[in-house]
C-alpha positions in Angstrom: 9.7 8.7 4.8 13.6 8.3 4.9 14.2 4.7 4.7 14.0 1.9 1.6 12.2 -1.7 1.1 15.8 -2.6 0.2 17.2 -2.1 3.7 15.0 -4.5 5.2 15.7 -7.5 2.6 19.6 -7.0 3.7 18.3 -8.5 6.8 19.2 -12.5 7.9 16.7 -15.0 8.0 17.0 -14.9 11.5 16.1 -11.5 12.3 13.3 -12.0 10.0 12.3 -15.3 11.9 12.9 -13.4 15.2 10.6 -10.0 13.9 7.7 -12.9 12.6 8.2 -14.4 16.4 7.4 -10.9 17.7 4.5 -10.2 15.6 3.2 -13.7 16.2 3.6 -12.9 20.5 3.1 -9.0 20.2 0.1 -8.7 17.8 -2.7 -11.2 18.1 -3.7 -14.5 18.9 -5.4 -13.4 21.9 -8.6 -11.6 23.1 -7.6 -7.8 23.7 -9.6 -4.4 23.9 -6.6 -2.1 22.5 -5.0 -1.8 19.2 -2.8 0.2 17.4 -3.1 0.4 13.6 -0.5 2.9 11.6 -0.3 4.6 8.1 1.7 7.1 6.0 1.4 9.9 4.0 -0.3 9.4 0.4 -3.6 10.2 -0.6 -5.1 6.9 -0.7 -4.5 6.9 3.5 -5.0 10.3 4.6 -8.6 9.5 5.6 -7.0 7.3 8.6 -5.4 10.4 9.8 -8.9 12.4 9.6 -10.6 9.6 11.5 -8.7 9.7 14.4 -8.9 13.6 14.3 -12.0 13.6 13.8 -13.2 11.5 16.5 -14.8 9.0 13.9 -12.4 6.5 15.0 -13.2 6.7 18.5 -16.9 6.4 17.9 -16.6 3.2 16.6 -14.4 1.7 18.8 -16.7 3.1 22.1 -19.7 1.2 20.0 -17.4 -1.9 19.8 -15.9 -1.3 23.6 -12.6 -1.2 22.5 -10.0 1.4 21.8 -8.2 1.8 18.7 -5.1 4.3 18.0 -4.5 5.5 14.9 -1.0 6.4 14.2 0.9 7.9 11.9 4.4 7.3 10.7 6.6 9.6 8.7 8.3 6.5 7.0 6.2 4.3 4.8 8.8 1.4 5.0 9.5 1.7 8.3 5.8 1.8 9.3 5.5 -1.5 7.5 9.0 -3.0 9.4 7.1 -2.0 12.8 3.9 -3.7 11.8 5.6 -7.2 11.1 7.3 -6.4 14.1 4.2 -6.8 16.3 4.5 -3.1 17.3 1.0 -2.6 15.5 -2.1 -4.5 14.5 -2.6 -3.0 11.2 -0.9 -0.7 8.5 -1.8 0.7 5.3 0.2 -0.9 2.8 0.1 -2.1 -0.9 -0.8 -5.2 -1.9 2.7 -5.7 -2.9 4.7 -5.2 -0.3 2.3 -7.1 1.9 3.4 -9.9 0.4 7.5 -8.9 0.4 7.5 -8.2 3.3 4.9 -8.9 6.2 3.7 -12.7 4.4 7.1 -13.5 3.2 8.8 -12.8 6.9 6.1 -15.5 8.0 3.1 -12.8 9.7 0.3 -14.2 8.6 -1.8 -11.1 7.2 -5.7 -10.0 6.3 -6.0 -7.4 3.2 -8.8 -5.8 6.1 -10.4 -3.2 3.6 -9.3 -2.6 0.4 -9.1 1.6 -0.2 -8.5 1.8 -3.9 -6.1 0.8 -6.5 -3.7 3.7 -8.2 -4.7 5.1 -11.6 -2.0 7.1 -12.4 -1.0 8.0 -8.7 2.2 6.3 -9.3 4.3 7.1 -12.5 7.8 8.0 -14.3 9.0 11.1 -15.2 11.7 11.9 -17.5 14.0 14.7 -17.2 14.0 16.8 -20.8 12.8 13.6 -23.0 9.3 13.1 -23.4 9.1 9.5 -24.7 8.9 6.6 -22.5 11.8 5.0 -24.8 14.0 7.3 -23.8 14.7 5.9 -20.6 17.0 3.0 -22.3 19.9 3.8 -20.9 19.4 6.2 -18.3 20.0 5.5 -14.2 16.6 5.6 -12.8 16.0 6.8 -9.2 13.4 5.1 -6.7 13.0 3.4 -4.2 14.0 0.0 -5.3 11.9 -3.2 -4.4 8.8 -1.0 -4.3 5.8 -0.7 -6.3 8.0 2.1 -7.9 10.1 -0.6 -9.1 7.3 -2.9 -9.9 5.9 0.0 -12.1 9.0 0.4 -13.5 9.4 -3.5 -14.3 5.9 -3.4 -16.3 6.4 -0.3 -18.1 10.0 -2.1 -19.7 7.6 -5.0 -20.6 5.6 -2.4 -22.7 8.6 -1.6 -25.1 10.0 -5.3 -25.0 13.1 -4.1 -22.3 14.9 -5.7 -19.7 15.9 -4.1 -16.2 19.4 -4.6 -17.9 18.6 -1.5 -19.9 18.6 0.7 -17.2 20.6 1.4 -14.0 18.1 1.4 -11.1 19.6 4.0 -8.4 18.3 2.9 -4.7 16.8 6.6 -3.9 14.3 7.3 -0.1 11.2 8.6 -1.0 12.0 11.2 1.4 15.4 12.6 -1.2 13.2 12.2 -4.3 12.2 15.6 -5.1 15.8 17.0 -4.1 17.0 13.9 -6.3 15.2 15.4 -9.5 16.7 18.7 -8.7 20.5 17.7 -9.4 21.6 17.7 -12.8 23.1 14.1 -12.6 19.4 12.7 -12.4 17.6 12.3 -15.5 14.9 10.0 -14.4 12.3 8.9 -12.0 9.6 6.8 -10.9 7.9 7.6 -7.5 4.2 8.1 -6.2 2.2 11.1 -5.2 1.9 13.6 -3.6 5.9 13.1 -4.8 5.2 12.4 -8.7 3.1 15.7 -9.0 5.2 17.8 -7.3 7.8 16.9 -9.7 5.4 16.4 -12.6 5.1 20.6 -12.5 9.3 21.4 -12.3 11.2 22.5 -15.3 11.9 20.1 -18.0 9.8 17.2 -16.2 7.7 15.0 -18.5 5.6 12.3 -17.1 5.8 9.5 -19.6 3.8 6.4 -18.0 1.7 5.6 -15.1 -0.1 3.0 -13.8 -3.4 4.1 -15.4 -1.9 1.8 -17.9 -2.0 -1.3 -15.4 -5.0 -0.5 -14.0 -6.3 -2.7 -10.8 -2.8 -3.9 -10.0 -1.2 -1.4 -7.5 -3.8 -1.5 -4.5 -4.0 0.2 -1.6 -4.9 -1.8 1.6 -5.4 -1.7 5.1 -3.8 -5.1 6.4 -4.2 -6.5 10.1 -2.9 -9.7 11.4 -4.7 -12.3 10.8 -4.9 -14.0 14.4 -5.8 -10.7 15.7 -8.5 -10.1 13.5 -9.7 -14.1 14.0 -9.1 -13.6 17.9 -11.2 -9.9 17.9 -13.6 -9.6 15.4 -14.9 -6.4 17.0 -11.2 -5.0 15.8 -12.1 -5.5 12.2 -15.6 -3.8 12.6 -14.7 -1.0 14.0 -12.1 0.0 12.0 -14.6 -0.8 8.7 -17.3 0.7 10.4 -14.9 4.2 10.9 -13.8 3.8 7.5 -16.8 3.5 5.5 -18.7 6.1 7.4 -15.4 8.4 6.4 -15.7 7.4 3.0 -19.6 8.9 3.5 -17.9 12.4 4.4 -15.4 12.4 1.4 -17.7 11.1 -0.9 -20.6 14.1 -0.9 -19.4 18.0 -2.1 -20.6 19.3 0.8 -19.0 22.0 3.7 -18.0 18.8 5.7 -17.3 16.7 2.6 -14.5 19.8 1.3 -13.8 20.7 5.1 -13.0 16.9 5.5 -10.2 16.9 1.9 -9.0 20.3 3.1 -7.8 19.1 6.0 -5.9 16.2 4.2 -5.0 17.9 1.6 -2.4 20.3 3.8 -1.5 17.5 6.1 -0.3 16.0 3.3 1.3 19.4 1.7 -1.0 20.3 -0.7 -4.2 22.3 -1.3 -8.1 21.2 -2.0 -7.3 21.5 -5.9 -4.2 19.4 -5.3 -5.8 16.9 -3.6 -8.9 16.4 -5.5 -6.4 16.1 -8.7 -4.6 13.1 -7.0 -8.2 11.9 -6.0 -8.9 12.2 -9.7 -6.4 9.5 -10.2 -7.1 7.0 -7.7 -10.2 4.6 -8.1 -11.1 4.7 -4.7 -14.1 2.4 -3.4 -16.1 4.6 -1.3 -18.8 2.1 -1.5 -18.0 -1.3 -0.4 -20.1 -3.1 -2.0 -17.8 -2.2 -4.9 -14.5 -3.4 -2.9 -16.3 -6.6 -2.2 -16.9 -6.9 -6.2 -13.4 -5.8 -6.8 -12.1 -8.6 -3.9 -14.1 -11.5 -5.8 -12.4 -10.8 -9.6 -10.3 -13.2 -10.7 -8.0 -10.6 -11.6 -6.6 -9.8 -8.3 -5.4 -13.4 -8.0 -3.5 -12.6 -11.7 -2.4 -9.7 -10.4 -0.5 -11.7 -7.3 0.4 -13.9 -9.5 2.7 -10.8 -11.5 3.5 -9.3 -8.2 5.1 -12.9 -6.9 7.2 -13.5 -9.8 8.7 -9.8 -9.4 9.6 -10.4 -6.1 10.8 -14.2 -6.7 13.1 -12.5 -9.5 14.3 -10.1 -7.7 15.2 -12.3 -4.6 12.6 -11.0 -2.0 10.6 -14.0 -1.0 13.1 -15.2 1.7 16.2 -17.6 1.4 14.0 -20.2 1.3 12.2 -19.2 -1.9 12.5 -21.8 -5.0 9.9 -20.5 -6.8 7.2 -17.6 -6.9 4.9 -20.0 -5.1 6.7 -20.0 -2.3 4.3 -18.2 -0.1 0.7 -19.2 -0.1 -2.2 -16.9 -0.4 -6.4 -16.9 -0.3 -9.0 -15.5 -1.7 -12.8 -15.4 -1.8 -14.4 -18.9 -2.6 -11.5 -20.9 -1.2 -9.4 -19.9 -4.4 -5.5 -20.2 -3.4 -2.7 -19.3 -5.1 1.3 -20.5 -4.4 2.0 -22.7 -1.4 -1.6 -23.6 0.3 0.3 -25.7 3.1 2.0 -22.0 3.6 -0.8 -19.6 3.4 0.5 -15.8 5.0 -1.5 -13.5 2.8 -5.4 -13.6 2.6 -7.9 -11.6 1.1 -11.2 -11.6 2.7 -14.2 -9.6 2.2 -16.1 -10.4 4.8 -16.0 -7.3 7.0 -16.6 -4.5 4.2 -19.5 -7.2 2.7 -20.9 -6.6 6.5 -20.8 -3.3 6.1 -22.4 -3.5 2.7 -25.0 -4.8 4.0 -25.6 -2.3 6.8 -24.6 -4.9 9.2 -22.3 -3.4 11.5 
């Protein structure tokens, strides 16, 4: 993970227009038998790695007559930038930057299956203080314009603070832990494995996380939306693999622990370390429970705080006079922002299939 969100927002609105074209040529909106899907490390997504190891993946795709690769990319930004490229069908991404970045560069885009929502997996550490108030003043490193940021943005709200009380320092995800070792950097916000590695160096004190926003940093695997419309066998088989994953992970058993083990160190980390950052991430392993979570009228709140972040901070596109500049759906026809412009959709309809043992 070496690059930054802010990177790609330097771009024109013609190389955005041109990276839409691609997705819109490269992607979908046609009847295909291969795909490509890709995701990074964090704990929330290391069960895509495991399916494809494990051969889960392929199991469901042979039952569908398709093929599916699942890859991984070392740089989470960058594995989004290639997905609104066209290069892939699907990427694991937050809910918010599914919105910066694929909706609002005009890739139409389906929240697939939604994995969990961070409950403390994402957080801010002070250096030698131990009071979130303490961080008036200070430079703060992260990765700017990313849920890092966002987190950052709500926990100011908290103690009535502006981001004109702090210096935000543009920092890769990838230079974070390094970052916290110089003695100019006093303060941090980042994401696991990341925030606990840095939780447990000297002087580190963790001072907020998003268990205090709970529900509103989710974790999702997004597709594009004319690919999934044009190859609904796509979206089953990759709901179909992930569920029956979610089966392995969810039982203390020798798979169930061989299963985490093997995530755990491909993501640097042991079984206790894993199952710690497990602790604090509500994942759904039942999807009946993601469908329930899909149909609350909070998510659509939640968008509505994640589009005015990004309409403040100038990354909804050129075009962009107001947060409701980009359109999205959810269950029971509800829309929210521009409905003539609707890029970002969240639709339950695959995990409910596989809910109801229907796939």
């Amino acid at each position: 993970m070496t690059s930054n969100r802010a990177s790609f927002w330097k771009m024109t609105a013609a190389a955005i227009g041109i990276a839409a074209g691609l997705a819109a040529t490269g992607a979908g909106a046609a009847e295909k038998t291969d795909f490509k899907v890709c995701w990074s490390i964090y704990v929330g997504w290391m069960p895509w790695g495991q399916m494809q190891d494990s051969g889960i993946m392929k199991k469901w795709a042979d039952k569908y007559g398709i093929t599916v690769d699942i890859v991984q990319i070392n740089d989470y930004v960058e594995s989004i930038n290639q997905y609104t490229a066209g290069e892939f069908d699907g990427c694991s991404m937050t809910n918010m930057d599914a919105l910066s970045i694929p909706a609002a560069g005009g890739v139409d885009t389906t929240a697939l299956i939604i994995g969990d929502f961070s409950n403390g997996n994402d957080g801010i550490i002070l250096k030698d203080k131990d009071a979130l108030a303490d961080i008036k003043g200070q430079k703060v490193n992260l990765v700017e314009l990313s849920v890092s940021h966002y987190l950052l943005a709500r926990a100011l709200d908290t103690l009535s603070l502006k981001e004109s009380d702090i210096t935000v320092v543009n920092t890769s995800d990838a230079d974070m832990v390094a970052a916290y070792n110089t003695a100019d950097v006093t303060s941090v916000v980042t994401w696991n494995p990341l925030l606990s590695e840095i939780d447990g160096m000297e002087g580190a004190n963790k001072v907020f996380d998003c268990s205090s926003i709970p529900g509103e940093i989710i974790d999702i695997m997004m597709v594009n939306t004319e690919t999934l419309k044009d190859n609904p066998n796509f979206g089953k088989a990759l709901v179909g693999a992930w569920y029956e994953m979610m089966g392995v992970m969810s039982k203390d058993d020798d798979a169930g622990k061989a299963a985490k083990t093997t995530m755990a160190t491909a993501s640097g980390t042991d079984l206790a370390g894993f199952d710690a950052q497990l602790a604090t991430t509500q994942l759904f392993y039942d999807p009946a429970a993601a469908v329930a979570f899909t149909g609350e009228d909070k998510l659509a709140d939640t968008m509505k705080f994640v589009a005015q972040f990004l309409f403040d901070h100038g990354i909804l596109g050129e075009g962009a006079t107001s947060p409701d500049f980009v359109g999205m759906e959810f269950p029971n026809g509800k829309t929210l922002g521009d409905a003539a412009n609707v890029k970002l959709r969240f639709d339950p309809g695959y995990m409910a299939m596989a809910a109801e043992g229907k796939l």
